[in-house]
matplotlib code that plots the C-alpha trace (Angstrom):
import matplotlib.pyplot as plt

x = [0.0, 1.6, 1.7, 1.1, 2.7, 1.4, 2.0, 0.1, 2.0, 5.6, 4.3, 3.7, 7.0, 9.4, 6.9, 7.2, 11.5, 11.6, 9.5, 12.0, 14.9, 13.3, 12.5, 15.8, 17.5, 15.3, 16.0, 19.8, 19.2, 17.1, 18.9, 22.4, 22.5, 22.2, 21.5, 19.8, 21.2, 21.4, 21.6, 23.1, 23.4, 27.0, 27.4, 30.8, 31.5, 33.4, 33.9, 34.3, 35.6, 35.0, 32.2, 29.6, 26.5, 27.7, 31.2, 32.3, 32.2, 34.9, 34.9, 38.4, 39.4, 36.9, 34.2, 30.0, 28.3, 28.1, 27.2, 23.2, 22.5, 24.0, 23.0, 23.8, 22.4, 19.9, 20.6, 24.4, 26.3, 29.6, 28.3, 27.4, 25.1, 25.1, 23.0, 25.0, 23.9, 26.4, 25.5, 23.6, 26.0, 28.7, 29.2, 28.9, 28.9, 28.3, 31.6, 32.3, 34.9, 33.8, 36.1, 37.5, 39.7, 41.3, 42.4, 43.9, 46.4, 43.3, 42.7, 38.8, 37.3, 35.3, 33.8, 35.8, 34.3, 37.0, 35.3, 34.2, 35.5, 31.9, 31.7, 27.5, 25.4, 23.6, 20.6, 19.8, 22.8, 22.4, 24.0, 27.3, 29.7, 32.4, 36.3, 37.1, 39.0, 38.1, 37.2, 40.5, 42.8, 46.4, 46.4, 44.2, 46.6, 49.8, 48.5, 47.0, 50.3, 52.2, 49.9, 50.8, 54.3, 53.8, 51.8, 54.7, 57.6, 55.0, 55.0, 58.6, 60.2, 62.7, 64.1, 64.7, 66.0, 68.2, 69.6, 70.8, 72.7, 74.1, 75.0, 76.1, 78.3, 79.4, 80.8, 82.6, 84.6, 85.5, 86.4, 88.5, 90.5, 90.7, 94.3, 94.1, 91.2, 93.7, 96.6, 94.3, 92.7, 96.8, 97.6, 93.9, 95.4, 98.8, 97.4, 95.0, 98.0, 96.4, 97.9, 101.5, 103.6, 106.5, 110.4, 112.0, 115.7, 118.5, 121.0, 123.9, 126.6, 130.3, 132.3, 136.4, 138.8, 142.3, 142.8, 146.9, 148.5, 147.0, 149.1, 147.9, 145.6, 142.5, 144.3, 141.1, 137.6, 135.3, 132.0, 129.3, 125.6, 122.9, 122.8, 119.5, 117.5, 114.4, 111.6, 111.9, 115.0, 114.3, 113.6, 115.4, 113.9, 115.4, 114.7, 114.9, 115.0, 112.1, 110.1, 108.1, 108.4, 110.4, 110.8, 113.3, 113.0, 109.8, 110.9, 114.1, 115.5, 118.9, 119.8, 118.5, 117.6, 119.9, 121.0, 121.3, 123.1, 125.7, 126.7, 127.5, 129.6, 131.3, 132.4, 133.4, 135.5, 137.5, 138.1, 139.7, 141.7, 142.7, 141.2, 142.8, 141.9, 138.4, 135.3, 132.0, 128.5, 127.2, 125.5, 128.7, 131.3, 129.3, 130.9, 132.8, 136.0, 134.8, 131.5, 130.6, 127.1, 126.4, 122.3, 121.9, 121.0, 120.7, 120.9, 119.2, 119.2, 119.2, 117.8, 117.4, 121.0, 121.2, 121.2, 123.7, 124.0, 123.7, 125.1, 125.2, 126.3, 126.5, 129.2, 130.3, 132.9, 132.1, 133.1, 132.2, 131.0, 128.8, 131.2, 131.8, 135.3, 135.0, 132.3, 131.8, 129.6, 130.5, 128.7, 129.8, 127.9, 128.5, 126.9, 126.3, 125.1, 122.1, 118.9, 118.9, 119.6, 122.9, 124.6, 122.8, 124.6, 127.9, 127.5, 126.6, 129.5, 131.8, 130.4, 130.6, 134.3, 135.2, 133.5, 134.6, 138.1, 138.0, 136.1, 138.6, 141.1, 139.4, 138.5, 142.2, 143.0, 140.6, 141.4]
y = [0.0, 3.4, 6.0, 9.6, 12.2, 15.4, 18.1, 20.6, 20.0, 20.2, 23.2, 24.9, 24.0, 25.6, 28.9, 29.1, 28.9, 31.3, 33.9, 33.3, 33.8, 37.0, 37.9, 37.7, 39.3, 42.3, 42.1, 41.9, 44.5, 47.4, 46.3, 45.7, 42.4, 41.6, 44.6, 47.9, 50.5, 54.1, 55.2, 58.5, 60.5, 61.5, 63.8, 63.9, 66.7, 65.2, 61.8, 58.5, 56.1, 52.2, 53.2, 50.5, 49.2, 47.2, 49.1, 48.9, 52.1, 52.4, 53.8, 54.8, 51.4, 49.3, 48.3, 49.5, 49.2, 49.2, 51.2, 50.9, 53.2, 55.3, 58.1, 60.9, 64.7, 65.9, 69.9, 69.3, 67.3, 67.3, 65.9, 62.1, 61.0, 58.4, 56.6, 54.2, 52.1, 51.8, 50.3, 52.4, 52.5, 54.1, 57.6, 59.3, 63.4, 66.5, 67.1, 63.5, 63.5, 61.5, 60.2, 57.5, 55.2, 52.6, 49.0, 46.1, 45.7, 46.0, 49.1, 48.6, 51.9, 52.0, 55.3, 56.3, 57.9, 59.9, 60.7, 64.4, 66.8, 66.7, 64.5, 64.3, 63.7, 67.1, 65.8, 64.4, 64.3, 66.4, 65.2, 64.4, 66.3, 64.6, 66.7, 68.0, 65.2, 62.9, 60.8, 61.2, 57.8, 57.9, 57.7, 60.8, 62.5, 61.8, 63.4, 66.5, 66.5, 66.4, 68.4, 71.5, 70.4, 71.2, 74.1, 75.5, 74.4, 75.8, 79.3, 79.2, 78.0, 81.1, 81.5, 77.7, 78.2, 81.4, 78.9, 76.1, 78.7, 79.6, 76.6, 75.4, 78.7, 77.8, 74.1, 75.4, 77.8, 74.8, 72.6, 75.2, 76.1, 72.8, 73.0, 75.8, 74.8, 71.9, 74.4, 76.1, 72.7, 71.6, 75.1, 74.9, 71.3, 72.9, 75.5, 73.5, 70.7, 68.5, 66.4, 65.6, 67.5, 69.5, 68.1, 69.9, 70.4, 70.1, 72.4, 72.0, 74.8, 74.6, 74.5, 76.0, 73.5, 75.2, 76.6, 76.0, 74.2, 74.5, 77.4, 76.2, 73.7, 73.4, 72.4, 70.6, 69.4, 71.6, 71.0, 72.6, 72.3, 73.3, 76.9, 78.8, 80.8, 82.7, 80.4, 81.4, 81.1, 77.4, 76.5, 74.9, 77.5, 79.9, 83.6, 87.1, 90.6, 92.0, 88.7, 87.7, 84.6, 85.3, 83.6, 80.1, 79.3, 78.0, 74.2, 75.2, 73.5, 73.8, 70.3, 70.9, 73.9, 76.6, 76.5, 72.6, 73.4, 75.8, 73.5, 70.8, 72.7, 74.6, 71.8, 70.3, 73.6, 73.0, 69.2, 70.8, 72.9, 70.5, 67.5, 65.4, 68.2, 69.5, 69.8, 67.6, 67.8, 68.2, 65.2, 63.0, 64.2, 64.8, 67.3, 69.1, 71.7, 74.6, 75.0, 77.5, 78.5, 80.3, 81.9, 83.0, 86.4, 87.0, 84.0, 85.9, 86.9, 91.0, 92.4, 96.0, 96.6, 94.0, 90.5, 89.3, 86.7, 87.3, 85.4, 86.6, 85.0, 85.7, 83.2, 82.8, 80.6, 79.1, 76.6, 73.8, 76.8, 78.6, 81.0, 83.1, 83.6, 85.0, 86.6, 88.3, 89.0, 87.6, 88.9, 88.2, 89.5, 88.3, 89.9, 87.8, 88.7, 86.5, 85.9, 82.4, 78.9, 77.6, 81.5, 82.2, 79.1, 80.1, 83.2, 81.9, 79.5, 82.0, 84.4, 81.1, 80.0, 83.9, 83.8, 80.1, 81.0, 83.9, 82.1, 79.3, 82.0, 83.9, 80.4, 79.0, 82.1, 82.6, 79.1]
z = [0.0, -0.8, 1.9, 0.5, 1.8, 3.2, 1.5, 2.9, 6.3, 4.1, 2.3, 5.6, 7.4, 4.0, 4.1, 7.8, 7.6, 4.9, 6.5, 9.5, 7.9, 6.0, 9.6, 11.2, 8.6, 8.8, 12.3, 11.7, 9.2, 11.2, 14.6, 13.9, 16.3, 19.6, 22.1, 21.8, 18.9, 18.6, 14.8, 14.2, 10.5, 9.5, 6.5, 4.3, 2.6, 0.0, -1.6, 0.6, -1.8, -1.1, 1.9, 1.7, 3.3, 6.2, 6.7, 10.3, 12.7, 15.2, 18.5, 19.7, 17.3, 18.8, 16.6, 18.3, 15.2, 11.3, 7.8, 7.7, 4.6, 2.2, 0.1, -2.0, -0.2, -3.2, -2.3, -2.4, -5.1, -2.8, 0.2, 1.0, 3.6, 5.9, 8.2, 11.1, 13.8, 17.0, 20.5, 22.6, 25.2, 22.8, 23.9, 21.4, 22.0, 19.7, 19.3, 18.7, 15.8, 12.5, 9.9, 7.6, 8.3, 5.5, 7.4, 6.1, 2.7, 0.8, 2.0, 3.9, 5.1, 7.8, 9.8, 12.8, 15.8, 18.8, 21.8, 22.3, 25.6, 26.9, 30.2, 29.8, 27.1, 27.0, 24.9, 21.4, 18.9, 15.9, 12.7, 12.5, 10.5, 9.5, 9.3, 6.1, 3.8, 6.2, 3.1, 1.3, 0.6, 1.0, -3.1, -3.2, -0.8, -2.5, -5.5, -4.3, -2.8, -5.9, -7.8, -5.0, -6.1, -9.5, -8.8, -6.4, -9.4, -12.0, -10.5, -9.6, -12.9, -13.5, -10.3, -10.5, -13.7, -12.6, -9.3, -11.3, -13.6, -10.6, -9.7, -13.0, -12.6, -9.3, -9.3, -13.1, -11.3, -9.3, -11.0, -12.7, -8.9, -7.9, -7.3, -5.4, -3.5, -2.5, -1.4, 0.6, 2.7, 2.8, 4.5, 6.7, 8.2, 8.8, 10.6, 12.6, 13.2, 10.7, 7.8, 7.6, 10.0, 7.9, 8.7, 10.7, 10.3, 13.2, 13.5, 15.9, 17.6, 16.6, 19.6, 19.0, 18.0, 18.0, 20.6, 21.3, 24.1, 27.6, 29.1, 32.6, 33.6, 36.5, 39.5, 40.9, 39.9, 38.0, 37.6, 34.9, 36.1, 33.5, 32.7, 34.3, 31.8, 31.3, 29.9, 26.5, 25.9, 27.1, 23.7, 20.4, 18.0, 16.7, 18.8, 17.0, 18.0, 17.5, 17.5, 14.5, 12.6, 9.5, 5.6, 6.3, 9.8, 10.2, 10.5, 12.2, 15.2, 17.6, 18.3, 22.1, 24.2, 24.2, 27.7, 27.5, 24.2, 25.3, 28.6, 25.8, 23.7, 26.9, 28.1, 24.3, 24.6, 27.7, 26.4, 23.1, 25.8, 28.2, 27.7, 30.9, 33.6, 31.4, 33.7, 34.0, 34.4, 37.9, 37.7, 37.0, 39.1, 42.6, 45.1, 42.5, 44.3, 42.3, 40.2, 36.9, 36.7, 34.4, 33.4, 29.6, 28.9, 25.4, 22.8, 19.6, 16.3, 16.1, 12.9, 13.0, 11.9, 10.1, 10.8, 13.6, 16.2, 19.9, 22.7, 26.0, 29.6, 33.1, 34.8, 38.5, 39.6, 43.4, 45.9, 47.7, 50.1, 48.0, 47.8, 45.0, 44.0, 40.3, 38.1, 35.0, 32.0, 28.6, 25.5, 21.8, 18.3, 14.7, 11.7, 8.3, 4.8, 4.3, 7.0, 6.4, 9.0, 7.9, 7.5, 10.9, 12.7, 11.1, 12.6, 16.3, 16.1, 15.8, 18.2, 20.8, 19.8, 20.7, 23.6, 24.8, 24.4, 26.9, 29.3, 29.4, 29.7, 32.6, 35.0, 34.4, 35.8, 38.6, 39.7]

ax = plt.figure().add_subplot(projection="3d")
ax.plot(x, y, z, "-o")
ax.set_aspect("equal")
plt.show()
């Protein structure tokens, strides 16, 4: 027997689901979910490109509610209305900031609300106005950007023009002064004690060499501490009168300080003399029977009359006392032709030999 099936209760069971599903999504539709909704109106005043039904609205980033309609405003071709539904708990203000936000790679906009100052809701929310290019893509923005670019080059084409002339002008006269622009950095790092230092060049003091057979010799120790001397004649360059740096001694140098210098050669000078009986440093020979100190004075090249070296010494002969027994001054001067190191040096070496001689004289005497 065949058993017919009812189709009057099957018919009834499909309607009934369909006008449920219609139902709920009307609901979803009108309601926006679960909860009650507020809906608000936002206006654009300007394109929003990619807005659609359904578009999310964020709170402070947090997503209350979605696009529920769209629309063009009739009485203004520039502006765009829309219609949104948010939670009714969202707090949203009067001064409640509206714009449009683009998420994802893809680039999704959504409508963003930022909460307002106001601590209250004061009363119904009017319309919602939406900040001026809130609509506007990053694309959009990069090319109003460059078209103020163009605009801003546009207008300013012949003093752009005139400035790379200049500069045209500028890096030709370079290039055509490189070398001196390379003289000039060389001479900068000299001054600042940069690059590579210049050579200096050593110059030493000729002590005499004849000076005859030792009429009399020292009869006991002699000892030659370091002469004293103001601090600038503590040096090894070479000092004029008056000072200024002059043309050829720039890298010149005595072979040590000028007082160290002249105890050297003084005593190089009493060897030559007698070399058997010749006196020591003070260092070598300890408690010496007689000492010569000597202080520098003068130790110079004089220009105004024409250039001529300078020597000049105070010596005292003492004992193991402290006592002086002899002093006098010794000065000695020796012009040359040309302002240059080696004739300047020729010219102290033979002031010094002079000199040398009658000190040798004088302490063979005194002692």
């Amino acid at each position: 027997m065949e058993t017919r099936a009812p189709f009057a209760v099957v018919g009834a069971f499909v309607l009934a689901a369909i006008i449920a599903v219609f139902g709920f999504v009307y609901w979803l539709h009108n309601s926006g979910g679960l909860g009650p909704r507020t809906t608000y109106h936002v206006q654009f005043d300007g394109s929003v490109p990619g807005l659609l039904v359904g578009a999310g609205v964020l709170f402070n980033g947090i997503r209350v509610g979605e696009v529920t309609e769209l629309g063009l405003a009739p009485d203004n071709p520039r502006r765009v209305n829309a219609t949104i539904s948010v939670a009714a708990t969202t707090p949203v203000r009067s001064d409640t900031r509206v714009g449009l936000e683009f998420q994802g790679l893809t680039g999704v906009p959504v409508i963003a609300l930022e909460g307002g100052a106001l601590l209250a809701n004061t009363g119904a929310v009017p319309t919602l106005i939406a900040e001026s290019g809130a609509g506007q893509s990053m694309t959009q923005a990069a090319r109003d950007a460059l078209r103020k670019v163009d605009s801003v080059l546009t207008e300013n084409s012949e003093p752009l023009k005139k400035t790379i002339a200049n500069l045209e002008t500028f890096t030709d006269g370079l290039a055509r002064n490189t070398g001196k622009l390379d003289s000039i950095i060389v001479g900068l790092e000299k001054l600042t004690g940069g690059g590579t230092p210049a050579q200096k060049i050593t110059y030493d003091l000729r002590a005499p060499q004849n000076l005859g057979p030792a009429g009399k010799t020292l009869t006991g120790p002699l000892a030659i501490p370091e002469p004293t001397a103001v601090a600038m004649l503590a040096t090894q360059r070479m000092l004029f009168s008056p000072a200024k740096d002059y043309p050829g001694f720039a890298d010149f140098l005595w072979a040590d300080s000028i007082p160290k210098l002249l105890q050297a050669r003084l005593i190089e000078s009493f060897e030559n003399y007698d070399i058997a009986h010749a006196p020591l440093h003070a260092t070598d020979i300890g408690q010496a029977d007689h000492q010569l100190l000597i202080d520098v004075r003068r130790f110079r090249i004089a220009v105004d009359a024409g250039p001529a070296a300078e020597i000049g010494v105070s010596v005292r002969i003492v004992d193991k006392g402290g006592k002086v027994i002899a002093s006098r001054l010794f000065e000695g001067s020796q012009k040359f032709d040309q302002l240059e190191p080696p004739a300047a040096v020729a010219a102290f070496s033979d002031a010094f030999g002079r000199m040398a001689k009658e000190m040798i004289a004088w302490t063979v005497e005194a002692l």
